[in-house]
Backbone as XML, in Angstrom:
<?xml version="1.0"?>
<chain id="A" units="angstrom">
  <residue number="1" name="UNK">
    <atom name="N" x="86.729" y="28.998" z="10.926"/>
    <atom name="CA" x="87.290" y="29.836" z="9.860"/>
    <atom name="C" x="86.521" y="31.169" z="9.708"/>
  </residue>
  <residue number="2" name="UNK">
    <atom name="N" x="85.298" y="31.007" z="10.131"/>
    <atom name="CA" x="84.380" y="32.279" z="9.664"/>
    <atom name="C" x="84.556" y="33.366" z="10.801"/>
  </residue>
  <residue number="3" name="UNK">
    <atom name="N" x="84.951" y="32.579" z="11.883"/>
    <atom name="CA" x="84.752" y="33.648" z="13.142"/>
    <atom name="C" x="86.102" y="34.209" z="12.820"/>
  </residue>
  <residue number="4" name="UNK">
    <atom name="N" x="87.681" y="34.057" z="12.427"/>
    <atom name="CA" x="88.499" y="34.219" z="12.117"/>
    <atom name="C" x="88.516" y="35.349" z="11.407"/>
  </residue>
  <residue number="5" name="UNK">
    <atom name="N" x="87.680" y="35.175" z="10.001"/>
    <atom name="CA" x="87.065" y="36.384" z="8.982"/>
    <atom name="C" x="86.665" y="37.252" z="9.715"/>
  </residue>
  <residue number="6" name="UNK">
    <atom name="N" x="85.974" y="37.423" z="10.546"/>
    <atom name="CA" x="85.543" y="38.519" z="11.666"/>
    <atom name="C" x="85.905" y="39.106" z="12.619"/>
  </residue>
  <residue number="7" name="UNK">
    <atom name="N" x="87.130" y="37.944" z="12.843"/>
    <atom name="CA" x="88.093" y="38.794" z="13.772"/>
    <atom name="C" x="88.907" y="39.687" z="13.358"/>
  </residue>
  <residue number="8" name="UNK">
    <atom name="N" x="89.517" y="39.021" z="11.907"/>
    <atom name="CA" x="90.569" y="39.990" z="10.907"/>
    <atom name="C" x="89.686" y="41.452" z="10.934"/>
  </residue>
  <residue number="9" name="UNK">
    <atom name="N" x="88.226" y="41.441" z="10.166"/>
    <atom name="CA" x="87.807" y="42.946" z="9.987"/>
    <atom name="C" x="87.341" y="43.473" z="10.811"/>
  </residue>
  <residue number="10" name="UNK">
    <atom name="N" x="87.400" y="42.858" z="12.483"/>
    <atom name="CA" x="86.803" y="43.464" z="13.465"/>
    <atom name="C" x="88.542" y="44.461" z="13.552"/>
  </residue>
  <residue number="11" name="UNK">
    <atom name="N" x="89.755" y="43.562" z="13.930"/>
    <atom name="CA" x="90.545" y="44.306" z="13.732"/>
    <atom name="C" x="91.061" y="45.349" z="12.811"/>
  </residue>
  <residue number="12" name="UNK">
    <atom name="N" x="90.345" y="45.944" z="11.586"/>
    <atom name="CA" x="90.766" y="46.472" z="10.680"/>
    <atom name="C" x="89.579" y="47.612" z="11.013"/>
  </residue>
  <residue number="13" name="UNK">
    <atom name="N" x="88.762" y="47.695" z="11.863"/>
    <atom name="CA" x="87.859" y="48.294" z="11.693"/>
    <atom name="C" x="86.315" y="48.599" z="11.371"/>
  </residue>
  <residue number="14" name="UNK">
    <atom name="N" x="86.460" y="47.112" z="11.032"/>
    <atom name="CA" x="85.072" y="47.495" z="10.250"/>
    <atom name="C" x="84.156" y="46.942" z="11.617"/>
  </residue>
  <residue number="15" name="UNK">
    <atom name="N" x="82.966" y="47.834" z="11.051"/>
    <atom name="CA" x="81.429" y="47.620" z="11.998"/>
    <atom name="C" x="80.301" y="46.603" z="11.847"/>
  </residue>
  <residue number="16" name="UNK">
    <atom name="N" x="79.857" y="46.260" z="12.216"/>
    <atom name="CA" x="78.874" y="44.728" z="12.164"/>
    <atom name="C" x="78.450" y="45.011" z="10.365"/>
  </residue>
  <residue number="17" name="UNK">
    <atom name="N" x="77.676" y="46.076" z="10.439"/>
    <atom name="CA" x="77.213" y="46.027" z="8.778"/>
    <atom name="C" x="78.042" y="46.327" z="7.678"/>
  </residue>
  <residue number="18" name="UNK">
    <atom name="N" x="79.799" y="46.529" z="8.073"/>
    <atom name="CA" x="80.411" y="46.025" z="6.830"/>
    <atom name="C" x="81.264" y="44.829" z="7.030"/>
  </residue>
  <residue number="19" name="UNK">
    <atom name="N" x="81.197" y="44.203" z="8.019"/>
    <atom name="CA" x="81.236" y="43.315" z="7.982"/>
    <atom name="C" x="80.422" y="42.547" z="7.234"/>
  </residue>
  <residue number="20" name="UNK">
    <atom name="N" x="78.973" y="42.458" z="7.627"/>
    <atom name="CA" x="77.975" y="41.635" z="7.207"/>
    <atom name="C" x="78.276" y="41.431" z="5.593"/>
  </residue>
  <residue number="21" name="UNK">
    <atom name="N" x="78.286" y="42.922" z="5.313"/>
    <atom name="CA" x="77.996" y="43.567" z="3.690"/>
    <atom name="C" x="79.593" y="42.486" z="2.471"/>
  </residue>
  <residue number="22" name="UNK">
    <atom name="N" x="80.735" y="42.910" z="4.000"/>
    <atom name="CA" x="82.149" y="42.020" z="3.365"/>
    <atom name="C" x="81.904" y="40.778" z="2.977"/>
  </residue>
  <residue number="23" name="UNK">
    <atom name="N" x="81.163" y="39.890" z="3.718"/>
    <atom name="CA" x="81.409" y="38.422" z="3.667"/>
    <atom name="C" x="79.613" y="37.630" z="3.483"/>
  </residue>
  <residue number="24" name="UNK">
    <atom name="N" x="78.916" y="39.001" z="3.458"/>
    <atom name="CA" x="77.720" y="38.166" z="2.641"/>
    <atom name="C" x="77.151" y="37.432" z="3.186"/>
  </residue>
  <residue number="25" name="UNK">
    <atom name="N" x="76.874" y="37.880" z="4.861"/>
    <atom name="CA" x="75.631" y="37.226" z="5.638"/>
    <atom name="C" x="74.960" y="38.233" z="6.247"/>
  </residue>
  <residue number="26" name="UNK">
    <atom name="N" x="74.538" y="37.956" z="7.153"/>
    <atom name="CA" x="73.671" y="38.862" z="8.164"/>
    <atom name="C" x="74.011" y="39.589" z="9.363"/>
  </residue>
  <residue number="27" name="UNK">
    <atom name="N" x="73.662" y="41.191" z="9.788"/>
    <atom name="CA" x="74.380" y="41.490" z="10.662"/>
    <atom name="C" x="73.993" y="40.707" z="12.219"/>
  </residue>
  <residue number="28" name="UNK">
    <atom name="N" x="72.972" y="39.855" z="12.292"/>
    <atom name="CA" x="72.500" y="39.305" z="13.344"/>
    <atom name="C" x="73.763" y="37.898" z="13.649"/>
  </residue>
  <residue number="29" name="UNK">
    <atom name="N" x="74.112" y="37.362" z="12.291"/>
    <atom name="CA" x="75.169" y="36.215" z="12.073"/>
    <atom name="C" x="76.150" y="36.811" z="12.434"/>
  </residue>
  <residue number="30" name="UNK">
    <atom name="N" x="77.007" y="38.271" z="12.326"/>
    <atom name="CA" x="78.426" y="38.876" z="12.889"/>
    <atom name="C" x="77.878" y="38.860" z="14.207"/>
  </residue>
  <residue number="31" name="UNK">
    <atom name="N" x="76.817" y="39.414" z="14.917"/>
    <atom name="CA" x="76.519" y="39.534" z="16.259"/>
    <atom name="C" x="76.787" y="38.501" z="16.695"/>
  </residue>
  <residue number="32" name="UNK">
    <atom name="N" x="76.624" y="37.202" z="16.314"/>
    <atom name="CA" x="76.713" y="35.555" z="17.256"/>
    <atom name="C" x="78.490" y="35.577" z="17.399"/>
  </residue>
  <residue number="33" name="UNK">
    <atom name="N" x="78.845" y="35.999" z="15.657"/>
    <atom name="CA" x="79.870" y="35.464" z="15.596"/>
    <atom name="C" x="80.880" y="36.054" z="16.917"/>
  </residue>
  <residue number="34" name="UNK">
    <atom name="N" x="80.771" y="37.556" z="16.856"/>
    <atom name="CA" x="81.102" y="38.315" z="17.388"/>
    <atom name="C" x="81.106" y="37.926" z="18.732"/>
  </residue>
  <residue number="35" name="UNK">
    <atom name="N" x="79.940" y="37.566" z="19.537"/>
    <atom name="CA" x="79.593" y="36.871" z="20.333"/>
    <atom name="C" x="80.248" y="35.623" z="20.912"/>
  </residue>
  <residue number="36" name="UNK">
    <atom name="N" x="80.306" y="34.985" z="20.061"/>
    <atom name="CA" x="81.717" y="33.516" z="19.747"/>
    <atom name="C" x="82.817" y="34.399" z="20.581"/>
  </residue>
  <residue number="37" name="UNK">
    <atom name="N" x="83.724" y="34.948" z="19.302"/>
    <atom name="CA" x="84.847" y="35.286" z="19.760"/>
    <atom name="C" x="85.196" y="35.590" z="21.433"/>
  </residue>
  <residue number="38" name="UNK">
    <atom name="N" x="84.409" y="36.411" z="21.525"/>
    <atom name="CA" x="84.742" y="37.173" z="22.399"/>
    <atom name="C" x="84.751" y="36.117" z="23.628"/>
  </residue>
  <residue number="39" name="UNK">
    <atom name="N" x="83.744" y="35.136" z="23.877"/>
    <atom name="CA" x="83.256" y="34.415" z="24.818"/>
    <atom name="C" x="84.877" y="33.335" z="24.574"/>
  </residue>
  <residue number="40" name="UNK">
    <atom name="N" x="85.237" y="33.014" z="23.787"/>
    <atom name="CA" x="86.129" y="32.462" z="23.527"/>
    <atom name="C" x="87.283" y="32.601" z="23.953"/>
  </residue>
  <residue number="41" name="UNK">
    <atom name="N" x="87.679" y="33.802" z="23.453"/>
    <atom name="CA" x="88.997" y="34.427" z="24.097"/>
    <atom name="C" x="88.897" y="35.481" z="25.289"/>
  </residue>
  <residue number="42" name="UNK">
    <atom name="N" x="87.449" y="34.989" z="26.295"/>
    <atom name="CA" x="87.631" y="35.812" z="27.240"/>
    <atom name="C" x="87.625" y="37.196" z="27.774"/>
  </residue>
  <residue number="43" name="UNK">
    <atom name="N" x="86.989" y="37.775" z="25.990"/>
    <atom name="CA" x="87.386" y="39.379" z="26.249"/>
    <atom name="C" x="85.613" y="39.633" z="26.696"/>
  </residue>
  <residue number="44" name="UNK">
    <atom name="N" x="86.071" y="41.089" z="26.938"/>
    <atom name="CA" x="84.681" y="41.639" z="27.385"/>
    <atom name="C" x="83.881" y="42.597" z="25.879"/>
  </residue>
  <residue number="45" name="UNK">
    <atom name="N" x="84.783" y="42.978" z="25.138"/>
    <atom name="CA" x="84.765" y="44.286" z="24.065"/>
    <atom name="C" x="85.358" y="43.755" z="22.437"/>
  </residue>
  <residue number="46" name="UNK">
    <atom name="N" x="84.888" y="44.605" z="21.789"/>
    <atom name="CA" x="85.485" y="44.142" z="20.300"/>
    <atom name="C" x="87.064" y="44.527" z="20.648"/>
  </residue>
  <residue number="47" name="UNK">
    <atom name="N" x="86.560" y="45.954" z="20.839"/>
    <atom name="CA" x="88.367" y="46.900" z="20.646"/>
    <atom name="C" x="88.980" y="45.762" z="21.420"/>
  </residue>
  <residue number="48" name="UNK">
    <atom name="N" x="89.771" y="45.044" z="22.436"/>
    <atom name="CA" x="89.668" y="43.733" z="22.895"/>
    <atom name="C" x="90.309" y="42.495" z="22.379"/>
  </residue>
  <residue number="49" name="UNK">
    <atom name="N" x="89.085" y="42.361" z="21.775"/>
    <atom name="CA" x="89.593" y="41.363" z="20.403"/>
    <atom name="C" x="90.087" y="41.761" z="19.405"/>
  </residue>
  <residue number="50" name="UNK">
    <atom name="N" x="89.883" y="43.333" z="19.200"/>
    <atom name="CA" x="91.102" y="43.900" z="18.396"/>
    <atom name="C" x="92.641" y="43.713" z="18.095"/>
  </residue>
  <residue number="51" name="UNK">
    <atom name="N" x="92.671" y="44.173" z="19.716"/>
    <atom name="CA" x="94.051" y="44.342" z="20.321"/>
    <atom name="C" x="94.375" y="42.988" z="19.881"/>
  </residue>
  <residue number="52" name="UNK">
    <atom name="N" x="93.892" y="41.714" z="20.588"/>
    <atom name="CA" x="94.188" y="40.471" z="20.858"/>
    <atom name="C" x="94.740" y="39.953" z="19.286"/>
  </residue>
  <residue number="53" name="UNK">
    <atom name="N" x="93.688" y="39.947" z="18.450"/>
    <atom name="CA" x="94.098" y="39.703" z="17.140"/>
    <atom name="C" x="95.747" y="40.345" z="16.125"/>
  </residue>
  <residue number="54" name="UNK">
    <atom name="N" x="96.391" y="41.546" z="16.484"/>
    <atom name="CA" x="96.889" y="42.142" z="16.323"/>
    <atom name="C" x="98.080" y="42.206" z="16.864"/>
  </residue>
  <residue number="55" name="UNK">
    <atom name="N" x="98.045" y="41.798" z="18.388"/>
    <atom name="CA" x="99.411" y="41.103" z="19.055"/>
    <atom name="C" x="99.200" y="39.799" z="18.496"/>
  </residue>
  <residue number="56" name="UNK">
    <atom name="N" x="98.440" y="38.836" z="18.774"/>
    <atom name="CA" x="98.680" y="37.557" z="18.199"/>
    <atom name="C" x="99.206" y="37.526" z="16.684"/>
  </residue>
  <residue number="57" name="UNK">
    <atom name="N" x="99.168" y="38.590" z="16.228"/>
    <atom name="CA" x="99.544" y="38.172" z="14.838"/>
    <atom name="C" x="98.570" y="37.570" z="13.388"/>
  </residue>
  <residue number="58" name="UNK">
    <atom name="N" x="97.152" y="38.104" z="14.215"/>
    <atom name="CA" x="96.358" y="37.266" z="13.839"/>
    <atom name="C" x="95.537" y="37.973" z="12.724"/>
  </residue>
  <residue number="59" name="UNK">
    <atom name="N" x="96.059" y="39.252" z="12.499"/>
    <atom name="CA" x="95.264" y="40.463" z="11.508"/>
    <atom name="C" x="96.352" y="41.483" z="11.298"/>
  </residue>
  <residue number="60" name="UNK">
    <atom name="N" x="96.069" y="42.425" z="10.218"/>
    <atom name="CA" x="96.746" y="43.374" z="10.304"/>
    <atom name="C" x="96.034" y="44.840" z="10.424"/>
  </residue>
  <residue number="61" name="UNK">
    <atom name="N" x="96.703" y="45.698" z="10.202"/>
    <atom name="CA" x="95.702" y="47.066" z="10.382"/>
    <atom name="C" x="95.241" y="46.969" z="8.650"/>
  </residue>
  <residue number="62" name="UNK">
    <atom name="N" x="96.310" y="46.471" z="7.444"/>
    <atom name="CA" x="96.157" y="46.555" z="6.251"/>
    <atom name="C" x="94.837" y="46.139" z="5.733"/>
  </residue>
  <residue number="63" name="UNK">
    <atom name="N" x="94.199" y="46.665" z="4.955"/>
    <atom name="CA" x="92.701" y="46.426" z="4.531"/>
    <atom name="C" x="93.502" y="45.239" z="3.849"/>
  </residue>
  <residue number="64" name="UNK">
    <atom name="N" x="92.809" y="44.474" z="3.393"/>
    <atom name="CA" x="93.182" y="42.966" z="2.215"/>
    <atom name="C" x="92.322" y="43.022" z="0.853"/>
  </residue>
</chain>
């Protein structure tokens, strides 16, 4: 669920430290998470998992 949270504001834009700052952990904890994802779905890049999140349906560009 958390890496999910990070995928949504990786797609919306945001950068490790508002991320961190959004959801109230550490920017070293978005780095793993970040890390997760990516290893997960194979990508090499955030922008990447951007895209990916965004065709999947999985984020929007809309802040929440």
């Amino acid at each position: 669920p958390r890496e999910m949270e990070v995928l949504r504001l990786i797609a919306q834009g945001y950068e490790n430290k508002e991320i961190a700052d959004e959801l109230v952990i550490s920017e070293a904890t978005v780095r793993t998470h970040v890390s997760n994802i990516l290893g997960k779905l194979h990508l090499a890049t955030r922008t990447q998992a951007a895209l990916y999140a965004l065709r999947e349906g999985l984020a929007s560009l809309d802040k929440e």
